[in-house]
DRENPA-3360 file (N, C-alpha, C; in nm, 2 decimals, always signed):
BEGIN
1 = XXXXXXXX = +0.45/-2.55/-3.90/+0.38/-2.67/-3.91/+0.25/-2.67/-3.84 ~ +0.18/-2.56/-3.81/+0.06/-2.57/-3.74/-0.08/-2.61/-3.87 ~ -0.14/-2.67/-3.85/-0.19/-2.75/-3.96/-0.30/-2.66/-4.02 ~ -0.37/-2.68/-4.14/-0.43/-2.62/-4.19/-0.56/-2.66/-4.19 ~ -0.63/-2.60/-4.20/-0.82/-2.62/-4.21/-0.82/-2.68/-4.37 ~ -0.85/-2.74/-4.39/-0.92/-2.76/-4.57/-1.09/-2.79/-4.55 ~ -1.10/-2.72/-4.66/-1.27/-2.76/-4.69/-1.24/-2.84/-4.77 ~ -1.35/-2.96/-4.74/-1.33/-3.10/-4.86/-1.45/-3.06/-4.96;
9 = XXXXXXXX = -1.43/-3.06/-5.06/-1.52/-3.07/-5.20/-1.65/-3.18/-5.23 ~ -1.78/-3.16/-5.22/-1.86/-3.26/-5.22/-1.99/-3.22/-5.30 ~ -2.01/-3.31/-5.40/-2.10/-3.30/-5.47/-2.25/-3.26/-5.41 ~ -2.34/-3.15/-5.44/-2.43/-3.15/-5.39/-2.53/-3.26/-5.44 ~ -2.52/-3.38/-5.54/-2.56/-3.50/-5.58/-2.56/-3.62/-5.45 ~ -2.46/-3.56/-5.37/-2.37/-3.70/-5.31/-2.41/-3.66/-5.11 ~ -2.44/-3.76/-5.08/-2.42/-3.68/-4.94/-2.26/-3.70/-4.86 ~ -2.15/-3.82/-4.95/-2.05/-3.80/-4.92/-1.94/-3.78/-5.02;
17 = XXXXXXXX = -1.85/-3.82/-5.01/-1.74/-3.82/-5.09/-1.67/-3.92/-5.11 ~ -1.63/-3.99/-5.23/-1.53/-4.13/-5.21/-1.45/-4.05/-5.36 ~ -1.36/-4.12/-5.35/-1.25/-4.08/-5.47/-1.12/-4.19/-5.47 ~ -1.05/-4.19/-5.56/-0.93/-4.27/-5.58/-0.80/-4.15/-5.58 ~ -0.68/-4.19/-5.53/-0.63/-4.07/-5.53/-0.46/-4.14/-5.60 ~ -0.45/-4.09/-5.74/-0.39/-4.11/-5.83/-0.25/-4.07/-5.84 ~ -0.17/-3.98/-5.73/-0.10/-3.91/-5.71/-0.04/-3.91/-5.54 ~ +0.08/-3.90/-5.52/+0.11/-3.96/-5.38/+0.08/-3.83/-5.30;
25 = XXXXXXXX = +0.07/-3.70/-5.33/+0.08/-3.61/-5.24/-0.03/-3.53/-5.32 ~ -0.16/-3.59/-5.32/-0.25/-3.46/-5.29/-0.27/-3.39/-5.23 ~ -0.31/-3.42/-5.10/-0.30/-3.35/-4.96/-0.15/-3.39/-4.95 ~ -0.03/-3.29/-4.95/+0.08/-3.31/-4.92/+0.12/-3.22/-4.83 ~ +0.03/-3.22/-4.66/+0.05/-3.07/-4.61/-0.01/-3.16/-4.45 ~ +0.01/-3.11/-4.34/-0.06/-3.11/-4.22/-0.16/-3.04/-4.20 ~ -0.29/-3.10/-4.18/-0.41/-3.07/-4.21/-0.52/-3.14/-4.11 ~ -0.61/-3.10/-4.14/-0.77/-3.10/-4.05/-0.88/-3.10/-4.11;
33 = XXXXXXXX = -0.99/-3.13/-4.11/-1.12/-3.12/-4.19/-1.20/-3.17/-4.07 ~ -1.31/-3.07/-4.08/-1.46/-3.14/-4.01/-1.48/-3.28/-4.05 ~ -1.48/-3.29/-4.16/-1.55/-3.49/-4.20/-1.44/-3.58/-4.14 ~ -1.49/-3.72/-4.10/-1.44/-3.79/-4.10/-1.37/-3.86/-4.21 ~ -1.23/-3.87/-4.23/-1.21/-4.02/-4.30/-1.15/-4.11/-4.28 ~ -1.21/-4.18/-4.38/-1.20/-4.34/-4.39/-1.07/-4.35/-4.54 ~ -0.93/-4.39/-4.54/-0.82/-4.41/-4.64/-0.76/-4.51/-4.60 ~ -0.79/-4.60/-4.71/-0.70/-4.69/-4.76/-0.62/-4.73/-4.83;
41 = XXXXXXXX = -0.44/-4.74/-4.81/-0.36/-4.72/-4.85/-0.30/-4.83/-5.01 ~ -0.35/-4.85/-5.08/-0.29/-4.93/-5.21/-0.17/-4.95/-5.25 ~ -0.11/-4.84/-5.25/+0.03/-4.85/-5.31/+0.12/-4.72/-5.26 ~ +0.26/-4.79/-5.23/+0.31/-4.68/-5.17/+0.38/-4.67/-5.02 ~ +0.47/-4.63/-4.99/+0.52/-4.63/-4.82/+0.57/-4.50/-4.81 ~ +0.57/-4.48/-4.67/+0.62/-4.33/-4.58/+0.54/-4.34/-4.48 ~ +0.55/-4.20/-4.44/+0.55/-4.22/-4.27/+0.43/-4.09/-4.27 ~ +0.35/-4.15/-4.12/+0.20/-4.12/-4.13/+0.19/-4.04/-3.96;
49 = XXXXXXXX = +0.18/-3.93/-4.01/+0.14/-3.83/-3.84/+0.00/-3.84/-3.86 ~ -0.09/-3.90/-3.72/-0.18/-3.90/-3.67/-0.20/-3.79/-3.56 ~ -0.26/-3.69/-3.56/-0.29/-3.66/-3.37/-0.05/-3.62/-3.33 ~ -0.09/-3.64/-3.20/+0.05/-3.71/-3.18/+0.15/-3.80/-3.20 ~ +0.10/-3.92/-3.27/+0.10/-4.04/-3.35/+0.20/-4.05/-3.42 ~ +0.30/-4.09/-3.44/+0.39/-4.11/-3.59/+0.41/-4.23/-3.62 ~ +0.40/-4.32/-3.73/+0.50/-4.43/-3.77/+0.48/-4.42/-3.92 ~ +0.55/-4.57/-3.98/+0.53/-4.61/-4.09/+0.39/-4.63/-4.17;
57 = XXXXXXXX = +0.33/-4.64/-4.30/+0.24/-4.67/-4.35/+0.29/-4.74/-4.46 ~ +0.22/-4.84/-4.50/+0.23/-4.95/-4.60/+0.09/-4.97/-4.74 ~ +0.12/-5.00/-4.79/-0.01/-5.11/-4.86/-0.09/-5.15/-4.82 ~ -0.20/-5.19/-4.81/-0.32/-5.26/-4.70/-0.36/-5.17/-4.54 ~ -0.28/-5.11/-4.57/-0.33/-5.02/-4.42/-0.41/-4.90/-4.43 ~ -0.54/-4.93/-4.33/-0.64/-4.85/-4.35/-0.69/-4.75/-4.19 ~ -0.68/-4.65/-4.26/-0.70/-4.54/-4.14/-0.81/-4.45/-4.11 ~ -0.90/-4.49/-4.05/-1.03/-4.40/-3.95/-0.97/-4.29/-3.88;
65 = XXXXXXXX = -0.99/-4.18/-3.94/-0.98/-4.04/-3.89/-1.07/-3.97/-3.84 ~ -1.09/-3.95/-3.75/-1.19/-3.85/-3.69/-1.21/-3.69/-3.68 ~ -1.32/-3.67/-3.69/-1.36/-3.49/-3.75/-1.26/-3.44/-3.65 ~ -1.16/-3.33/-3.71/-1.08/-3.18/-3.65/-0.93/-3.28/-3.61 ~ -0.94/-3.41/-3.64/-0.83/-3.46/-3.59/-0.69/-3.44/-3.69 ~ -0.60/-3.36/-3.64/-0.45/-3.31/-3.74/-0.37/-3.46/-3.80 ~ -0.37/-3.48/-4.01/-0.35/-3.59/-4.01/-0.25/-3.52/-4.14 ~ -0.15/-3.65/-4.14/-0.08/-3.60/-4.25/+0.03/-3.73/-4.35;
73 = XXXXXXXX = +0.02/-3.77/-4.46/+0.09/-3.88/-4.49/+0.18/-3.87/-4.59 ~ +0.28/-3.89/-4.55/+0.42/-3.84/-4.64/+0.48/-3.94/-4.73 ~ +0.50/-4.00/-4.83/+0.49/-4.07/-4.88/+0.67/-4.07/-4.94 ~ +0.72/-4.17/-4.90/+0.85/-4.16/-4.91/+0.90/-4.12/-5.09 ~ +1.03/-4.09/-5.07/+1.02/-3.95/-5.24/+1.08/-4.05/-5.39 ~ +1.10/-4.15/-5.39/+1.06/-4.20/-5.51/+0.95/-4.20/-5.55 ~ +0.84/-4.21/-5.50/+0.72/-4.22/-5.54/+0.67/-4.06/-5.58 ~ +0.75/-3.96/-5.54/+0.71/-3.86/-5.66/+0.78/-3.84/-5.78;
81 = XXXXXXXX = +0.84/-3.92/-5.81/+0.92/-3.97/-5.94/+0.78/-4.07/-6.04 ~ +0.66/-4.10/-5.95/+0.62/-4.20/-6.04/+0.51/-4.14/-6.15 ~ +0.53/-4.05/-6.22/+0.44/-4.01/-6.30/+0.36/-4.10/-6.37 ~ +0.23/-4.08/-6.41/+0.14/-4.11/-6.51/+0.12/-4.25/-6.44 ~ +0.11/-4.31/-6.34/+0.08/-4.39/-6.31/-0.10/-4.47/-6.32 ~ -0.08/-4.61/-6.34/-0.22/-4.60/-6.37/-0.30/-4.67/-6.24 ~ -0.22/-4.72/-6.14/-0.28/-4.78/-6.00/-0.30/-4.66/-5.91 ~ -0.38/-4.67/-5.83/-0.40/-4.56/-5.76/-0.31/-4.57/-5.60;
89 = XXXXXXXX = -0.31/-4.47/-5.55/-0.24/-4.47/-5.43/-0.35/-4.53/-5.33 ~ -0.47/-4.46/-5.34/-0.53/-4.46/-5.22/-0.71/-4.44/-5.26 ~ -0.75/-4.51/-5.19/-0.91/-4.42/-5.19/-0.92/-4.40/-5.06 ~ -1.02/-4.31/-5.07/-1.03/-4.18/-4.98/-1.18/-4.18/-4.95 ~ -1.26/-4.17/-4.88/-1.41/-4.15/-4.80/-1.41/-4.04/-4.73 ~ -1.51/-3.94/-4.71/-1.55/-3.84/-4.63/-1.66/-3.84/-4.60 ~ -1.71/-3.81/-4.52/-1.82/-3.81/-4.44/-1.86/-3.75/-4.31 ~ -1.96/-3.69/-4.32/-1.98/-3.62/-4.15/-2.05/-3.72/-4.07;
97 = XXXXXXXX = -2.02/-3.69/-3.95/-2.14/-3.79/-3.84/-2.26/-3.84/-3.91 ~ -2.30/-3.70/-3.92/-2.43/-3.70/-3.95/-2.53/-3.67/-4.08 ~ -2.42/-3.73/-4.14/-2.44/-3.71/-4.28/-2.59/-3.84/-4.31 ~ -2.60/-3.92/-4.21/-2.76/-3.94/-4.26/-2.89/-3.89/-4.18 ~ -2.85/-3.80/-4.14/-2.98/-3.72/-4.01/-2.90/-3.72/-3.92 ~ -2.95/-3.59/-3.82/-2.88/-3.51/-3.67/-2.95/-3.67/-3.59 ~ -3.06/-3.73/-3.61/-3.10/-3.81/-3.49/-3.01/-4.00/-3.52 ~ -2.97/-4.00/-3.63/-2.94/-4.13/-3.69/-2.84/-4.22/-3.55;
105 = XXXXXXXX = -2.72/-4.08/-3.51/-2.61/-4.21/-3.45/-2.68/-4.14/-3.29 ~ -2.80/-4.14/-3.25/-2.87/-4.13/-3.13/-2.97/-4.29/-3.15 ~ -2.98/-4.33/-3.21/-3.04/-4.48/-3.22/-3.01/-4.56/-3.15 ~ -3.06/-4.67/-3.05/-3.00/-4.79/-3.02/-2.94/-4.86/-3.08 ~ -3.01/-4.89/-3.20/-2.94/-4.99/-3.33/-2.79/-4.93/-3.39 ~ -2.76/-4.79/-3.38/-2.64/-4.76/-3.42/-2.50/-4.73/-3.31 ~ -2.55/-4.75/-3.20/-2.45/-4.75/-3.10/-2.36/-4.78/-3.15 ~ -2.30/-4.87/-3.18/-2.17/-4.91/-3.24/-2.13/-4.81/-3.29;
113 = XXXXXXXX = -2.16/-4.78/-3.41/-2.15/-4.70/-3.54/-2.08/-4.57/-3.43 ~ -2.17/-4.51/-3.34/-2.16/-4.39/-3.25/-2.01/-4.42/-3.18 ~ -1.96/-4.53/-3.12/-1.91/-4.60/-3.03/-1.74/-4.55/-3.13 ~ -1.70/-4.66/-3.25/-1.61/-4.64/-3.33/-1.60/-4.51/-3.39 ~ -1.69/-4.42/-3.42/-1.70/-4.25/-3.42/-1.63/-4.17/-3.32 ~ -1.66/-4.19/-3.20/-1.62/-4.16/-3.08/-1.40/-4.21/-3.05 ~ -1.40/-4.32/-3.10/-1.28/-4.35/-3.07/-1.20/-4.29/-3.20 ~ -1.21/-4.31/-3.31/-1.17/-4.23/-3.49/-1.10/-4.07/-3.41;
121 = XXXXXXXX = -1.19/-4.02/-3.31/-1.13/-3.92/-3.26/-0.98/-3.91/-3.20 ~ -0.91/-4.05/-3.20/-0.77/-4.06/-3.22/-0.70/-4.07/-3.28 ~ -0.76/-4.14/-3.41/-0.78/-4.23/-3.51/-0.76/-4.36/-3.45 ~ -0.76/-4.46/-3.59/-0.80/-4.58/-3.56/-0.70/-4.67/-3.73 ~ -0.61/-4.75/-3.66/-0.53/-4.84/-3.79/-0.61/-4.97/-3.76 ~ -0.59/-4.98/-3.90/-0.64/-5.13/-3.94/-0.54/-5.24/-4.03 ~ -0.53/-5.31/-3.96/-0.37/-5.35/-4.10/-0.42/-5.52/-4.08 ~ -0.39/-5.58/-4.15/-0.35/-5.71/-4.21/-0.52/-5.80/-4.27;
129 = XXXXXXXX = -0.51/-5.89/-4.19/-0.63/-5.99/-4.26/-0.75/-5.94/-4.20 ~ -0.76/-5.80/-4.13/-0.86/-5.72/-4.08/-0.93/-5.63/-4.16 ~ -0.78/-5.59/-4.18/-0.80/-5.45/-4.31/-0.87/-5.56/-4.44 ~ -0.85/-5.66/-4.51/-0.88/-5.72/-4.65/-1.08/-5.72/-4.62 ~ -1.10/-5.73/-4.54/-1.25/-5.72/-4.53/-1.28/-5.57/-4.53 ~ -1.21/-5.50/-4.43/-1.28/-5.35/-4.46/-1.27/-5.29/-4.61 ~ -1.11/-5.38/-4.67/-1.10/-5.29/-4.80/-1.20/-5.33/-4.90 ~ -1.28/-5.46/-4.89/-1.37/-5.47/-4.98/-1.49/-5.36/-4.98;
137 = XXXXXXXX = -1.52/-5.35/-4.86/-1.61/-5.27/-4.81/-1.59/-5.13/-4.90 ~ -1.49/-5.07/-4.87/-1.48/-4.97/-4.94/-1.42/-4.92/-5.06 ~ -1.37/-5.07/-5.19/-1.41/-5.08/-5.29/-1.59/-5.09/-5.31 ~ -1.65/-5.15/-5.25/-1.77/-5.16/-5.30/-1.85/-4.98/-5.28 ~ -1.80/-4.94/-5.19/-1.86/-4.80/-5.13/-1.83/-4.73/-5.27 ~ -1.71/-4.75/-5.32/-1.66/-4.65/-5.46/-1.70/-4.71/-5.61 ~ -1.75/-4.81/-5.60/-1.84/-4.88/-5.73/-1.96/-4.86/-5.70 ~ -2.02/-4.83/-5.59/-2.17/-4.80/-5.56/-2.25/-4.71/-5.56;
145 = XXXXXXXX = -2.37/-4.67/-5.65/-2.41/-4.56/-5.65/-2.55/-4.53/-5.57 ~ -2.61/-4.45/-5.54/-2.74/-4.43/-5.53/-2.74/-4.49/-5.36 ~ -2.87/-4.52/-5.32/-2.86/-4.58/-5.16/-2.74/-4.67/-5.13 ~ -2.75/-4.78/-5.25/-2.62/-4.89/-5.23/-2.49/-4.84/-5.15 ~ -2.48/-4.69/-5.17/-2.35/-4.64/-5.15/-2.34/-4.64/-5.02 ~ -2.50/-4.56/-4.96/-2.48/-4.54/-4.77/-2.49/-4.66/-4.71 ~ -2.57/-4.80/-4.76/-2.55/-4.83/-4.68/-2.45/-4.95/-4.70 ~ -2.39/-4.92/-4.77/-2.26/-4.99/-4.77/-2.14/-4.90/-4.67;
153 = XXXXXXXX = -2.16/-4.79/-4.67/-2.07/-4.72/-4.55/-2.14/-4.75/-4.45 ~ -2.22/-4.78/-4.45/-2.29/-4.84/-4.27/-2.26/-4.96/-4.20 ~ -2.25/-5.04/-4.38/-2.18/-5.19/-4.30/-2.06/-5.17/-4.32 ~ -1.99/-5.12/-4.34/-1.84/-5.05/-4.34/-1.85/-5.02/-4.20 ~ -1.91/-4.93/-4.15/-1.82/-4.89/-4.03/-1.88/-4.97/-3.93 ~ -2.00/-5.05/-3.95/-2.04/-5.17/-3.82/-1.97/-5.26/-3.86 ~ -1.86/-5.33/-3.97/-1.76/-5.41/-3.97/-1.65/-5.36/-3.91 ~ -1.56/-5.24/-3.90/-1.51/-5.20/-3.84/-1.48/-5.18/-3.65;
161 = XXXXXXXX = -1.65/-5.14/-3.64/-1.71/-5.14/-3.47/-1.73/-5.29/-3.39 ~ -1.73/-5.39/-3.53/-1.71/-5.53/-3.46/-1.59/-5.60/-3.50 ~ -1.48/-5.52/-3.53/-1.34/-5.57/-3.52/-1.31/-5.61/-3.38 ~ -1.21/-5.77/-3.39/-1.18/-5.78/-3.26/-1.09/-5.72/-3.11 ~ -1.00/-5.64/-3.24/-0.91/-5.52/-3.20/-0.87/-5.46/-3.28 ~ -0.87/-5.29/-3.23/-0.81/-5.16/-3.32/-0.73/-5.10/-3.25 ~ -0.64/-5.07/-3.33/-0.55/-5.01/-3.24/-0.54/-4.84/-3.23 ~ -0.54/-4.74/-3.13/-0.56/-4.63/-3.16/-0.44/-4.54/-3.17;
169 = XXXXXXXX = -0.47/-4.44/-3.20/-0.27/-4.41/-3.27/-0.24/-4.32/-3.17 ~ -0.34/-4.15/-3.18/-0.26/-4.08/-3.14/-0.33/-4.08/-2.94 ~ -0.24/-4.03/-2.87/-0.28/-3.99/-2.72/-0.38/-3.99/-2.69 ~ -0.43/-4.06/-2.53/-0.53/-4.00/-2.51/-0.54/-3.84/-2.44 ~ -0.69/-3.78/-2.52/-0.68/-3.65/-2.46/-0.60/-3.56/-2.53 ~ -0.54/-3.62/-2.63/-0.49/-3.51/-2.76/-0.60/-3.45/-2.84 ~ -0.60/-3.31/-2.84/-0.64/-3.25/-2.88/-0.56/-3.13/-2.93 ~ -0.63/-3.04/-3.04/-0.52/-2.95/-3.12/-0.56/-2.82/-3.02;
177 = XXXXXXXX = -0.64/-2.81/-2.92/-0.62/-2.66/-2.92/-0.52/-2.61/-2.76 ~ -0.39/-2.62/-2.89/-0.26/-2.61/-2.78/-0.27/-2.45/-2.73 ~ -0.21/-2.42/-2.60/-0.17/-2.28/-2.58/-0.06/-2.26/-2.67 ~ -0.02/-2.14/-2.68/+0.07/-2.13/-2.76/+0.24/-2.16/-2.74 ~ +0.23/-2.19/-2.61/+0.38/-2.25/-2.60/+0.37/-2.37/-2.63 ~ +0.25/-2.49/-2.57/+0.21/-2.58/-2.64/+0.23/-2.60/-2.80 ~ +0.19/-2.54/-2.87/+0.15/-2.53/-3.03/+0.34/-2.50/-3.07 ~ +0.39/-2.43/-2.95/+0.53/-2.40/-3.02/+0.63/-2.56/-2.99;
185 = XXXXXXXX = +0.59/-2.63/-2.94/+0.64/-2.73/-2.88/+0.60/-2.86/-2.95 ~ +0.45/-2.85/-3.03/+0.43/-2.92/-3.11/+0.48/-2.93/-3.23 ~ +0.45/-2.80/-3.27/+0.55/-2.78/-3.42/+0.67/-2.83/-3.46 ~ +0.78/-2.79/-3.34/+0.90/-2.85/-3.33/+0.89/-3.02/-3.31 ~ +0.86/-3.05/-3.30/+0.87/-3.21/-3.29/+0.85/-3.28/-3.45 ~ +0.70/-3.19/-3.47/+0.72/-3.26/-3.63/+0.79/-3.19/-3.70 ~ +0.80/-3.11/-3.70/+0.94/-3.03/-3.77/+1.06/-3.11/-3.81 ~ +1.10/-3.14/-3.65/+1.23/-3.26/-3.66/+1.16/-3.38/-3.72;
193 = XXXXXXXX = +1.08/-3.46/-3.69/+1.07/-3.61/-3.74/+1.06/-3.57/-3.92 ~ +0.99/-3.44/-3.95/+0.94/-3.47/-4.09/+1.09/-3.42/-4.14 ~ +1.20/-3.34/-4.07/+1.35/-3.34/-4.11/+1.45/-3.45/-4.14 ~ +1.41/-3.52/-4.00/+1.50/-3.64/-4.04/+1.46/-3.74/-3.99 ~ +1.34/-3.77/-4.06/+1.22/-3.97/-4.01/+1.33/-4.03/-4.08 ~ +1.41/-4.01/-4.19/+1.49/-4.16/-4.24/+1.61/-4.16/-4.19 ~ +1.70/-4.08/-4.08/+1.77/-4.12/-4.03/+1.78/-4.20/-3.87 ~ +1.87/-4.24/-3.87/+1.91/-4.34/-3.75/+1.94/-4.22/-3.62;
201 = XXXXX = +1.91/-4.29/-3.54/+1.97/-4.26/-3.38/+2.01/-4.29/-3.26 ~ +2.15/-4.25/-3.16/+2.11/-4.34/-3.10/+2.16/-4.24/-3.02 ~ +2.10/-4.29/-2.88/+2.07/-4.21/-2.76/+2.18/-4.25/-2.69 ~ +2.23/-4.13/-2.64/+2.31/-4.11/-2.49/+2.30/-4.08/-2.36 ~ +2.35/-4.15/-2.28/+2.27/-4.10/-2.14/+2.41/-4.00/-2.09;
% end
């Protein structure tokens, strides 16, 4: 279970990437990437490793992932029964920090922007009548071409930095670069939950 590096695919047209993702397990793996993203869940449930993080994911729940942070979302297994489907699961955003200039999130005016970047390094859920504003945001980011597009991720993520609360998933001070008895101790954990997340337990003292 030690996660994997992916290089994300990006148009040399585009300075980022948005997409719709039509299939429950594209990325159907524990994984990492330099860019940040931004996924919003449409259709579909299972269970969602952040960082150290685990729970449920739903419909309407949207998740700020931060660069090198280990993420992975398992999508409970009817839904790989649903072929040819014509709603999408998810759209999906990539982006680097600094995907609009090295000096951009060094600005006073973008502190924020800098601020919610900085925490994404946990990640960051968004769920209910919080999430219905960001998700417009990032329907519009994926109908949007040309400038329209960045700075609609700009007010995307300063709607986000002026949420009234976010909640952050995984530990603080989680980070992936375990020793190796660490990394052996992490493994096993998701190992088990991704063995048996749909069964019951109950503890004995």
């Amino acid at each position: 279970m030690k996660p994997q590096h992916l290089t994300i695919p990006n148009s040399a047209d585009h300075s980022f990437s948005v997409r719709k993702d039509m299939i429950p397990n594209i990325n159907n793996r524990w994984h990492y990437h330099t860019e940040i993203e931004l996924i919003c869940f449409h259709k579909g449930t299972g269970t969602q490793f952040v960082g150290d993080n685990i729970k449920r994911f739903a419909p309407g729940d949207i998740v700020l992932v931060g660069s090198d942070l280990p993420h992975y979302w398992k999508y409970d297994s009817p839904y790989f029964d649903d072929a040819g489907s014509k709603e999408p699961y998810s759209t999906v955003i990539h982006f680097y920090d600094n995907f609009i200039g090295e000096r951009f999130l060094h600005l006073p005016e973008t502190k924020p922007i800098k601020n919610i970047l900085e925490k994404a390094k946990r990640g960051i859920l968004i769920q209910e009548k919080n999430a219905l504003e960001i998700a417009a945001y990032i329907e519009k980011i994926y109908q949007s071409d040309g400038i329209t597009k960045i700075i609609t991720l700009l007010e995307c993520l300063m709607a986000i930095a002026n949420l009234p609360q976010i909640a952050l998933l995984s530990s603080i001070g989680f980070k992936y670069d375990y020793s190796a008895s660490e990394n052996e101790r992490m493994n096993n954990i998701y190992n088990f939950a991704l063995n048996n997340f749909k069964k019951k337990f109950s503890w004995k003292k």
